[in-house]
C-alpha positions in Angstrom: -35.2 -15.4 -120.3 -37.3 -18.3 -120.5 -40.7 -18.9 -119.2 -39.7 -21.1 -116.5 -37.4 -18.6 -114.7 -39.7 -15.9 -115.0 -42.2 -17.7 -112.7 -40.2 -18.4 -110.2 -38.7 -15.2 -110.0 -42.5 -13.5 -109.7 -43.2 -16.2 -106.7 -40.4 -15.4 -104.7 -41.7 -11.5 -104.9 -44.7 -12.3 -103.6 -43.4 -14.6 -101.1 -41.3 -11.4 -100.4 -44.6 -9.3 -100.3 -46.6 -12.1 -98.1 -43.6 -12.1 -95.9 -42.8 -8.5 -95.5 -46.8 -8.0 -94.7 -46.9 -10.1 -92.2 -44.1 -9.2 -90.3 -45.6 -5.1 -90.5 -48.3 -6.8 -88.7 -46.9 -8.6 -86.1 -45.1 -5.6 -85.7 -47.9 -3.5 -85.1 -49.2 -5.9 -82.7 -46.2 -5.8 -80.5 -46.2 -1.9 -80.7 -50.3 -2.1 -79.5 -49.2 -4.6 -76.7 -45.9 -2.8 -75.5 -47.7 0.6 -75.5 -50.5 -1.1 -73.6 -47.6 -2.6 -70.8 -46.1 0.9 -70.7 -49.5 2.7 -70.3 -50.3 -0.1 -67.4 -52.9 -1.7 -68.9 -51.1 -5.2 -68.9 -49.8 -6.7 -65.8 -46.1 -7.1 -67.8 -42.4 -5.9 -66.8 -40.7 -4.1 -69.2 -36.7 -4.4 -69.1 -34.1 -3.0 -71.6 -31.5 -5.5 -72.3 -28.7 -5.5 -74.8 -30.5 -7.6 -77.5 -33.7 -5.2 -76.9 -36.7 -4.4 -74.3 -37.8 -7.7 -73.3 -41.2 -8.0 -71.6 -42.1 -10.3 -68.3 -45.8 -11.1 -67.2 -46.5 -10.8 -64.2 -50.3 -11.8 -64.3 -52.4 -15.4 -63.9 -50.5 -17.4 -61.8 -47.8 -15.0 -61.0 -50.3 -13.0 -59.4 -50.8 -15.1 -56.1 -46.9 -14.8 -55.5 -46.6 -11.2 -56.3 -49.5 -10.6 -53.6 -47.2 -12.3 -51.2 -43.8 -10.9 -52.0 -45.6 -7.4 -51.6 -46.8 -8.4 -47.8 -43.7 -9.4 -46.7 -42.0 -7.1 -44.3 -38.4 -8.4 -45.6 -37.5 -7.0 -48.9 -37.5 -8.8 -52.3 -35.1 -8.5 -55.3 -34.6 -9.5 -58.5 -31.4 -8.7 -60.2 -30.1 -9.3 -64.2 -26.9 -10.8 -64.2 -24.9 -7.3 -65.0 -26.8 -6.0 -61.7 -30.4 -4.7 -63.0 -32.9 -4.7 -60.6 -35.6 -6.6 -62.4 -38.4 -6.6 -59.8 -39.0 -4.9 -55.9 -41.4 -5.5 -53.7 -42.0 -2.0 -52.1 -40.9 -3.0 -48.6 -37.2 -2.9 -50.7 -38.2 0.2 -51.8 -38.9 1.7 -48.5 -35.7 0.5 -47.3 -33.5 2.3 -49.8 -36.2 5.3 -49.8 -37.0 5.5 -53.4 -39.7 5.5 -55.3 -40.9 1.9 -56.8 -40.9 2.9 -60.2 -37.5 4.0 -60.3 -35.8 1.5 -58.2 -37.0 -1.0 -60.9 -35.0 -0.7 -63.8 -32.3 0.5 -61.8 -28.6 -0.7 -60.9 -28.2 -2.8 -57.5 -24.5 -1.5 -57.2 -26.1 1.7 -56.7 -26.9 0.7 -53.1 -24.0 -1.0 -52.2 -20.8 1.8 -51.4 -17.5 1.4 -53.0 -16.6 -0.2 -50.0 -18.9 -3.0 -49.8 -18.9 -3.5 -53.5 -16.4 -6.2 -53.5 -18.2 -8.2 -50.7 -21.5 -7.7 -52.5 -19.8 -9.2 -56.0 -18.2 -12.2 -53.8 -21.6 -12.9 -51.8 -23.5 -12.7 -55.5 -21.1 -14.9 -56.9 -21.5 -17.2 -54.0 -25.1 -17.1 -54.4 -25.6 -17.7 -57.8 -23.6 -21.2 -57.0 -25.6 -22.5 -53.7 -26.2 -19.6 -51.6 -25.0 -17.0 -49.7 -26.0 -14.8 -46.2 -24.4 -11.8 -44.6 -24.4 -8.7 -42.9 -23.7 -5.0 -45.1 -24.9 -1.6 -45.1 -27.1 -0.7 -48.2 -26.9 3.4 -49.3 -30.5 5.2 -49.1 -31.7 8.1 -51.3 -30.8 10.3 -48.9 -27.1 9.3 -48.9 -27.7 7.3 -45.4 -26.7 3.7 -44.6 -29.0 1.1 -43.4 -27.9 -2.2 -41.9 -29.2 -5.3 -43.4 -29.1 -8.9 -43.5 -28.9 -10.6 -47.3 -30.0 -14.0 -48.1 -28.9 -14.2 -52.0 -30.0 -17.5 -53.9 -30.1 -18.5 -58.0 -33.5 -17.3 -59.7 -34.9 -20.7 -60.8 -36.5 -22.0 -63.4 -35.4 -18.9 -65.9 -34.4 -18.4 -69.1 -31.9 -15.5 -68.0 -28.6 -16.8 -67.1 -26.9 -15.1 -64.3 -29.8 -13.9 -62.9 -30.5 -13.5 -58.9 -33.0 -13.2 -56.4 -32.0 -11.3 -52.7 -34.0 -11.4 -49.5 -33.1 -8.0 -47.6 -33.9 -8.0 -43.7 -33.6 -4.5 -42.3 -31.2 -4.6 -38.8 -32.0 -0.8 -38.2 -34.7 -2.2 -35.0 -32.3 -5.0 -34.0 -29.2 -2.6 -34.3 -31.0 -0.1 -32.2 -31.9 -2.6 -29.8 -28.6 -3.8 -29.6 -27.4 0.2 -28.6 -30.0 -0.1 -26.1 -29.2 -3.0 -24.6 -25.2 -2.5 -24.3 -25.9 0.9 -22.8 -28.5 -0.8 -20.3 -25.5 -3.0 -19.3 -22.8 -0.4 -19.3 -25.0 1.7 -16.4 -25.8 -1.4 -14.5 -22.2 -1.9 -14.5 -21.6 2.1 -13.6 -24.1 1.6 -11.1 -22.7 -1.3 -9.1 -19.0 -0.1 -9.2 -19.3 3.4 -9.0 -17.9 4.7 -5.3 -20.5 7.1 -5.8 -23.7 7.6 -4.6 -26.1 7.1 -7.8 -30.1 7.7 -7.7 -32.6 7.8 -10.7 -36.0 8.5 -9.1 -39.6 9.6 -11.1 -40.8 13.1 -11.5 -42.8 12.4 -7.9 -39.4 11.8 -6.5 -39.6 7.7 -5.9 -36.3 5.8 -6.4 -36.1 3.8 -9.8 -32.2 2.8 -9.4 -29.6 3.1 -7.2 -26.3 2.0 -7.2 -24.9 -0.7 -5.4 -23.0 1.6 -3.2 -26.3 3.6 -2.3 -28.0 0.2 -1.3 -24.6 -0.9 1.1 -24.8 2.4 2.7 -28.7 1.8 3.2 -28.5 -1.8 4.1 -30.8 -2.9 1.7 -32.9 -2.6 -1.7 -34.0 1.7 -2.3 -36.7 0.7 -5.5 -39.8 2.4 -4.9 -39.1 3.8 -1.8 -39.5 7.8 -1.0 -36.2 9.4 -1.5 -36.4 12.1 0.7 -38.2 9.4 3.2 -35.3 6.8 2.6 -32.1 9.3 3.1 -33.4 11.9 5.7 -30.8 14.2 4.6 -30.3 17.3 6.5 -28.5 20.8 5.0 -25.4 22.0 7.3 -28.1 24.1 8.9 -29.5 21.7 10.4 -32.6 22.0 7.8 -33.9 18.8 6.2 -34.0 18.7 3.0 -36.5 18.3 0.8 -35.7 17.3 -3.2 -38.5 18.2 -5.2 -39.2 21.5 -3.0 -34.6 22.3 -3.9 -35.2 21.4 -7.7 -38.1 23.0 -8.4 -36.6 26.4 -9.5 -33.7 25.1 -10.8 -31.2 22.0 -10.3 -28.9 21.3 -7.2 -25.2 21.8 -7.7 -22.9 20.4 -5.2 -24.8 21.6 -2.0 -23.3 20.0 0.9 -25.3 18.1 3.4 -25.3 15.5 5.9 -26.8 11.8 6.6 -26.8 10.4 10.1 -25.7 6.9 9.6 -27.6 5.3 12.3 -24.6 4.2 14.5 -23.7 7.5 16.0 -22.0 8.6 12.8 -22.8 11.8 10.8 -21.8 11.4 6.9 -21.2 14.1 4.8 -22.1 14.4 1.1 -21.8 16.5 -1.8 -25.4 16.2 -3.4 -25.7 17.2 -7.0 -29.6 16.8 -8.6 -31.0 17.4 -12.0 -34.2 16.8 -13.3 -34.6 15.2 -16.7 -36.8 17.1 -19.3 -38.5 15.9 -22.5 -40.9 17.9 -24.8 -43.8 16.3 -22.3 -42.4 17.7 -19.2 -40.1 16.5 -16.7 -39.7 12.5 -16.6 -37.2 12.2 -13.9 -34.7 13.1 -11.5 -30.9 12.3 -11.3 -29.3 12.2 -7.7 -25.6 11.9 -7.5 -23.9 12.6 -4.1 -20.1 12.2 -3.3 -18.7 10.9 -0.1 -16.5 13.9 1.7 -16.7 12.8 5.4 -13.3 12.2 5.6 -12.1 15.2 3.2 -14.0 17.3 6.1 -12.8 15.6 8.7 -9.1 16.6 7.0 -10.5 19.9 6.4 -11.3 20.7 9.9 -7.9 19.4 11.3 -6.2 21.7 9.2 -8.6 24.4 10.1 -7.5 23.6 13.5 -3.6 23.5 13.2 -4.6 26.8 10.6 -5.9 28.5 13.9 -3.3 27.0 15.5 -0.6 28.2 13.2 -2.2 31.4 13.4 -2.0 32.0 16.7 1.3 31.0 17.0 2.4 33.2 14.9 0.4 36.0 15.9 2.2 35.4 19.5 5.7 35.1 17.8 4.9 38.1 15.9 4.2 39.6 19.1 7.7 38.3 20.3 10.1 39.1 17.9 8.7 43.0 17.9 9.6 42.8 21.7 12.6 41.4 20.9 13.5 43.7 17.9 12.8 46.5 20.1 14.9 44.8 23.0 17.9 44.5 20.3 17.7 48.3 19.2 18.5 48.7 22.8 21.3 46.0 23.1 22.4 46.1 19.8 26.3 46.1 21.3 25.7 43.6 23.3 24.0 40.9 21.2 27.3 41.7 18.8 29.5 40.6 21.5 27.4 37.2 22.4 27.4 36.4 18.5 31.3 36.1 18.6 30.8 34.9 22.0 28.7 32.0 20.5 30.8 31.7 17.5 33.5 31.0 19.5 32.0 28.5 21.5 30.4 27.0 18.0 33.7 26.4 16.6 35.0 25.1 20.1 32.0 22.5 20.1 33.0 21.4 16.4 36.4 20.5 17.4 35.1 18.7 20.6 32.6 17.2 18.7 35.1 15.6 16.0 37.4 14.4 18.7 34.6 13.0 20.7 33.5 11.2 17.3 37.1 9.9 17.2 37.3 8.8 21.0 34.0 6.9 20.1 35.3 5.2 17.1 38.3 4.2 19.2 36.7 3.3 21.9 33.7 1.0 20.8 35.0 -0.3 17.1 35.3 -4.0 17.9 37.9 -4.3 15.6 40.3 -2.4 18.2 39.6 -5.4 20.6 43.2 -5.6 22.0 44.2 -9.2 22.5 45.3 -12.2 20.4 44.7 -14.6 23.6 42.7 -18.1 23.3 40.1 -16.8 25.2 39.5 -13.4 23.3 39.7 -15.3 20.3 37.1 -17.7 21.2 34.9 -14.5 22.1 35.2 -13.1 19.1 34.7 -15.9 16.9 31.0 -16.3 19.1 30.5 -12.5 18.4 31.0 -13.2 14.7 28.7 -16.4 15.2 26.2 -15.1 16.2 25.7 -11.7 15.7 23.8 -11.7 12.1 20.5 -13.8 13.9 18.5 -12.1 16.1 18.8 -14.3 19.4 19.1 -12.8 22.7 22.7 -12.5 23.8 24.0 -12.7 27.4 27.4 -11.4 28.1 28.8 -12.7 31.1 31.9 -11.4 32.9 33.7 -9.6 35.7 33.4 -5.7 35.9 35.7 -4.1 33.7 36.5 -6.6 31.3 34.9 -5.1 28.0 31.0 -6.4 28.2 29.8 -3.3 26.8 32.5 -3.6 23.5 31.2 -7.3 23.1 27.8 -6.0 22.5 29.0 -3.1 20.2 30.9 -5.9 18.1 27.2 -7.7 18.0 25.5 -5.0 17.1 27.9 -3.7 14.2 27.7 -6.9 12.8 24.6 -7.4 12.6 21.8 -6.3 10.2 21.1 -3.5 12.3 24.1 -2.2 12.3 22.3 1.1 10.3 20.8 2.3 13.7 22.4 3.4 16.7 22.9 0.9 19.6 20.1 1.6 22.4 21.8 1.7 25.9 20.1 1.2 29.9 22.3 0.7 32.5 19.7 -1.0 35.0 22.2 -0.2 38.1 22.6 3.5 37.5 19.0 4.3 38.3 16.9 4.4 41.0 14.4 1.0 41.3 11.4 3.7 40.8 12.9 5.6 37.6 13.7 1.9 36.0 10.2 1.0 34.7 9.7 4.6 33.0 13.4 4.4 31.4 13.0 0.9 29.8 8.8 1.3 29.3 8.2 5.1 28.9 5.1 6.6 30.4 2.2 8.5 29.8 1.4 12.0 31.0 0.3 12.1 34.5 1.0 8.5 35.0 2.7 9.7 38.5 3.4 13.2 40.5 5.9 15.0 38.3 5.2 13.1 34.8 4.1 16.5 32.7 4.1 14.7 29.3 4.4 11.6 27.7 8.0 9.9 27.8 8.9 7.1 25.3 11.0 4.4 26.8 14.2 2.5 25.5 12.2 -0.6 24.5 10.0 2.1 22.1 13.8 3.5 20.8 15.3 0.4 20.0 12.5 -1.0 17.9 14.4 -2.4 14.5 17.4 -1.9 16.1 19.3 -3.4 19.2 19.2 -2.9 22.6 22.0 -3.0 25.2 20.6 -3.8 29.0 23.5 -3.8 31.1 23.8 -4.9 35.0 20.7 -7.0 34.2 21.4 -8.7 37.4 20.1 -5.2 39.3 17.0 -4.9 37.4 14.2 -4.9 40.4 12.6 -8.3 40.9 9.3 -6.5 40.3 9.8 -5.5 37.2 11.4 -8.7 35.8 7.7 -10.0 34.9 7.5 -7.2 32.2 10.9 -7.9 30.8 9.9 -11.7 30.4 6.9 -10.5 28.7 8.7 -8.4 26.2 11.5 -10.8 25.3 8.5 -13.8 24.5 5.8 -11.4 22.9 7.4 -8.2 22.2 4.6 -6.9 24.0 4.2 -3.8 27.1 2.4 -0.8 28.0 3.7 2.5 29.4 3.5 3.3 32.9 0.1 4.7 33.2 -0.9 3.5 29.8 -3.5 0.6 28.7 -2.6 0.5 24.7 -0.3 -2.6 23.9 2.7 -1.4 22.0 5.1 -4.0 19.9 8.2 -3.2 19.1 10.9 -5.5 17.2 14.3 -5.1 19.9 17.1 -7.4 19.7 18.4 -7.5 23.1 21.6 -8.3 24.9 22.1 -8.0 28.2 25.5 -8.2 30.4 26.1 -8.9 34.3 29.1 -9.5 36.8 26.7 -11.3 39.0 26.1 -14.9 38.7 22.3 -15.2 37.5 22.1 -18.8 38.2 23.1 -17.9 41.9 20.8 -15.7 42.0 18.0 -17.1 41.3 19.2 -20.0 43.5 18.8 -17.1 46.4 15.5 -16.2 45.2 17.0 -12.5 43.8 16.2 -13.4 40.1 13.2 -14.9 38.2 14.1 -18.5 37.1 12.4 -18.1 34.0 13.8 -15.1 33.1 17.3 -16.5 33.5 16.3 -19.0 30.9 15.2 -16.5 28.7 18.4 -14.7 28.4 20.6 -17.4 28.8 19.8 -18.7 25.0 23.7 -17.7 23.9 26.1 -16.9 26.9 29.1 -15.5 25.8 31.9 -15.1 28.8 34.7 -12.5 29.0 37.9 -14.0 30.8 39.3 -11.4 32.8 42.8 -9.6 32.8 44.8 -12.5 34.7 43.5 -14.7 32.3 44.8 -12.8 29.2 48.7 -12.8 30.3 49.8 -12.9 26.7 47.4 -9.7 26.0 48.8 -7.7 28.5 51.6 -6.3 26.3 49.6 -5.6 23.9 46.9 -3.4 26.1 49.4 -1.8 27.4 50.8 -0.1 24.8 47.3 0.8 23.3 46.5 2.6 26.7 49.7 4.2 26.7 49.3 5.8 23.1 45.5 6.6 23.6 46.3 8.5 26.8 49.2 10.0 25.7 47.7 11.3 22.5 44.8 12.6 24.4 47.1 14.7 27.4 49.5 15.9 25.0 52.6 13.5 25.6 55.5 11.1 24.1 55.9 7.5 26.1 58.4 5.5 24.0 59.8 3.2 26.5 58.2 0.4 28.8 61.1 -0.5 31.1 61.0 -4.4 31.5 60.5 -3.7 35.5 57.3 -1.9 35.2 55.7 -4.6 32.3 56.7 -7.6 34.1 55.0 -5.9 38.0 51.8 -5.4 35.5 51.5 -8.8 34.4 52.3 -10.2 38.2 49.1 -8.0 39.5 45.9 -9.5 39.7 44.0 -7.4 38.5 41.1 -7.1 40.0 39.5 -4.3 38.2 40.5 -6.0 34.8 40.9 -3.3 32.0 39.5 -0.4 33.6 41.5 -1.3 36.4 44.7 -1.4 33.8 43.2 2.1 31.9 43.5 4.1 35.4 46.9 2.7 36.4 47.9 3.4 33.1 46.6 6.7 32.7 48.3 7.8 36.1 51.8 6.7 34.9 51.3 8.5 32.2 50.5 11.6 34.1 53.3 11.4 36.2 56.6 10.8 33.7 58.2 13.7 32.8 60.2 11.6 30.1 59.5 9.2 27.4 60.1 6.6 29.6 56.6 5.0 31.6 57.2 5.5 35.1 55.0 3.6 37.4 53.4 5.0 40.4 51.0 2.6 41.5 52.6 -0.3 44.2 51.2 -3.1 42.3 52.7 -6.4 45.2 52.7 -9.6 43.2 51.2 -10.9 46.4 48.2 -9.6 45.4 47.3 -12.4 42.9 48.0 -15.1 45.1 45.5 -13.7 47.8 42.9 -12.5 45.5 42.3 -16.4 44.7 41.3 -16.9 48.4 39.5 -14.1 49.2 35.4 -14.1 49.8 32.8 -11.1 49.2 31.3 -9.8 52.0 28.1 -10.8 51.7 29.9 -14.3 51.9 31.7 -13.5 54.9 28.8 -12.0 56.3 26.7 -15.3 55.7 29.2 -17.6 57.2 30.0 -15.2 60.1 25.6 -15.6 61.0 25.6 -19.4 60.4 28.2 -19.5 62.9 26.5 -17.9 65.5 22.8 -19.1 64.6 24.7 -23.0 65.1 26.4 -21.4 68.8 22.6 -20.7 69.7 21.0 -23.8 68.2 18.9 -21.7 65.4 17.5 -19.0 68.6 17.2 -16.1 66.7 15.5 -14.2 69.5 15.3 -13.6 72.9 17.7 -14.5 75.7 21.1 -15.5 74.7 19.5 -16.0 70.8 21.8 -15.0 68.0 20.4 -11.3 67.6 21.4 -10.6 70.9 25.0 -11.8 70.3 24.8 -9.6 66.3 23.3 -6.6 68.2 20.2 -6.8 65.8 17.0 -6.8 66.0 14.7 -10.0 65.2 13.4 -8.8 62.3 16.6 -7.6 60.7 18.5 -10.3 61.6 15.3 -12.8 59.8 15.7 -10.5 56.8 19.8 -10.6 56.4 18.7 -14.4 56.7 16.2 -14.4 53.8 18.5 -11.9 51.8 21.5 -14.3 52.5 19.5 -17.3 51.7 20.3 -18.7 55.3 18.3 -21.6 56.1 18.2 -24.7 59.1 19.4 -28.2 57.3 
């Protein structure tokens, strides 16, 4: 080896030695300084990393900042990249409850649950990028949650890439407040809606809230009034009482007791009190009291019929052991009325399902026997009319079928589900009138033991039939108008207005307009009822019906007495149309029914002299009252107008003044 190489091989040993000495140095030197961070004797942060412990100063000019990060009452992070927690202020610490020394140095993911985690990455993420705020629980060293608010932002000016600094703001005040708050509201809103009476008064028994109801019931405002002072209440006793004296040994549980409203009116309460304890004593008192005025008002009328009931059936009790004993004694008897009544049960039946069938017979409109113009025009105004609710009036001579006019009406009609209501205003006397259509109330005159509910009451939502209207008492026609307009009347002896809903047809043989001409009928009623006239023609007017009734009659009589008519002889059909008729149908019914009686053989044998003449003099013959009116004229123009005195027209009647004036007024007789 030559000289040259040997040199520089012994110079690049020593550079080796110089080298390896002063790196033991520096080494030495950073073992002094990191044992004096570790034993606190530096202000320095000590962090493990992957490429070694790295060290942070935290004194000079740092110091000023760290003094204000430790004063604030959010808490401040710092966190590595893979989730370190590189510094804490201790108001962090306090937050998560751990100890400063070992929250540093620590992982941030152990505060965040497995729930949150991917949140927390997102709103890290977001932050290292610009910024990021939001709402999340963080985990405590208890194994609580905490609400906070994070503000997460890039740590600046650093040489460690990834690295962030979070802002925590404990929500566990705000939260609470929140709780507070919502519950506040929720027993405002309890307070103002509850049907309930609601009272929170101080230990001294002062109202602090009441509920909207208590205040309506009050009239006004209860705050800081006396509660005993405000309500007055008063035990069933009679007692007042008195809530902090009834508390005091122990709370009130549903103890009934009453309010006197101030109009007369006694209210009755369920009051229920407890008083609200604390370690320091008693803070308050709770007053809830439940409205049962009418529950006892209930509770006293079925007391009443209880009683009632009771007695009732003490007395029937007392009753049937008479009659038990009675029975023992008649037992033979009683057997014999039992098949006596059965017997007379099973007679009834069958009378009952034939009169159901003469019924049906009798009133179906659809049995309306005639195929004449002028029962065809009737019918087609039944059908017309009958589904409104207008007032009919049926018009027609006695006998001609008014009543089965109405029927038609009324089974065609929406109220067709309800029975027809029926008044024959000629078949009672003028004083009985007003309590059949009106009713009356008990006492209302001599004789009236108890309340009697008229026709008009009956026929409310259905219809009601009022036939011979033309012989309803002038004096009552005034309370008829009334409830045809108004639907409005009172019983007899009554003063409460009852309305019913009545559809009403009426029927007369009289002629209305005539009569109230004469003075005998209200003009106003007469319009009222004459809204829709319908007319029956009579029997001589239905010539081409007659065959037709006839044989109806015949088979509904014979059926009924138990005999066979085949034959109507030609003679006895064409004397039957000839007659006049004056009766019409019912006229033709009674003929009928005596023809029927008296032929022994299937052939109709008439018994009645019906003379054709009959028709020709029926067209010039007047009523009486119309002879009777003419026959007076003619003597009042004999006397010149002297109705009284010498030689007057009462003297020539053989009346006296007075009647004769009153046959005048009656017969609307009057001087040109």
């Amino acid at each position: 080896m030559s000289t040259n190489s040997m040199n520089k091989s012994n110079r690049t040993r020593q550079q080796l030695l110089d080298e390896l000495q002063e790196l033991t140095s520096r080494l030495m030197e950073a073992e002094e300084a990191q044992r004096a961070i570790l034993n606190g004797e530096v202000d320095c942060l000590v962090v493990p990393t992957m490429e070694g412990d790295r060290i942070f100063s935290l004194s000079g000019a740092d110091h000023f900042y760290r003094v204000m990060v430790e004063t604030l009452n959010e808490g401040a992070v710092t966190v590595a990249s893979d989730g370190t927690i590189l510094f804490c202020n201790h108001r962090f610490a306090d937050i998560v409850q751990g100890p400063l020394e070992k929250v540093i140095g620590s992982s941030i993911t152990k505060y965040i649950s497995s729930i949150d985690r991917p949140l927390f990455e997102r709103l890290l993420e977001q932050g290292l990028y610009g910024g990021s705020k939001s709402e999340l629980s963080l985990l405590t060293g208890d194994e609580r949650s905490v609400p906070v608010y994070l503000s997460i932002s890039a740590l600046r000016n650093s040489d460690m890439f990834g690295a962030a600094c979070i802002v925590v703001t404990d929500l566990t005040e705000q939260k609470r407040n929140e709780e507070m708050l919502a519950e506040e509201k929720l027993t405002t809103q309890i307070l103002n809606q509850a049907a309930e009476i609601f009272i929170i008064c101080d230990p001294k028994g002062w109202i602090l809230r009441a509920s909207q109801s208590a205040c309506i019931l009050l009239g006004g405002s209860l705050v800081f009034k006396e509660f005993d002072e405000a309500f007055r209440l008063r035990y069933t006793d009679g007692t007042p009482l008195s809530l902090l004296s009834a508390i005091s040994e122990k709370d009130i549980h549903a103890a009934e007791v009453h309010f006197n409203h101030g109009d007369n009116r006694i209210l009755s309460f369920l009051l229920s009190a407890n008083s609200l304890k604390t370690e320091q004593g008693v803070i308050g008192i709770i007053v809830v009291m439940v409205d049962i005025t009418e529950r006892k008002k209930l509770e006293d009328m079925l007391q009443q019929a209880h009683d009632k009931l009771e007695q009732q059936v003490k007395e029937r009790t007392a009753e049937l052991a008479a009659a038990v004993k009675e029975s023992e004694k008649r037992r033979q008897k009683a057997e014999t009325a039992v098949t006596e009544i059965q017997k007379l049960k099973d007679q009834l039946e069958t009378e009952r399902a034939y009169l159901q069938e003469e019924i049906k017979l009798e009133y179906n409109h659809e049995k309306i026997i005639g195929q004449s113009d002028g029962l065809k025009y009737v019918l087609y105004k039944v059908e017309q009319i009958a589904s409104s609710d207008t007032t009919v009036l049926v018009l027609g001579e006695t006998g001609t079928g008014k009543e089965l006019v109405a029927r038609a009406i009324h089974s065609l009609s929406q109220r067709k589900n309800r029975a027809l209501v029926k008044v024959n205003c000629a078949a009672l006397p003028s004083n009985l009138i007003e309590s059949e259509l009106f009713g009356h109330e008990k006492g209302a005159f001599t004789g009236s033991n108890a309340r009697h509910i008229g026709r008009f009451e009956i026929a409310d939502g259905t219809t009601l039939f009022l036939d011979e209207i033309g012989e309803l008492p002038l004096e009552l026609q005034p309370k008829l108008l009334r409830v045809l307009q108004d639907g409005e009347f009172e019983r007899l002896g009554g003063s409460r207005t009852i309305k019913v809903n009545a559809r009403i047809i009426a029927a007369t043989n009289r002629n209305l307009e005539e009569e109230v001409r004469m003075g005998n009928f209200r003009e106003d009623l007469w319009y009222r009822l004459n809204i829709f006239p319908i007319t029956m023609p009579p029997l001589r007017d239905r010539i081409e019906d007659m065959r037709l009734l006839v044989d109806f009659y015949v088979k509904k009589i014979s059926k009924r007495l138990g005999k066979t008519i085949e034959v109507i002889p030609v003679k006895v059909m064409n004397t039957i149309q000839d007659y006049h008729w004056p009766g019409n149908i019912r006229e033709l019914e009674n003929v009928l029914e005596r023809a029927v009686i008296n032929s022994s053989g299937p052939k109709l044998r008439l018994v009645d002299e019906l003379k054709k003449s009959l028709k020709d003099i029926g067209k010039n013959q007047k009523t009486l009252e119309a002879v009777e009116r003419d026959y007076i004229i003619q003597t009042l123009e004999q006397t010149h107008w002297k109705v009284g005195g010498k030689n007057s027209a009462a003297e020539i009647l053989g009346l006296d003044r007075s009647t004769l004036r009153a046959r005048m007024r009656k017969l609307n007789i009057q001087k040109d």
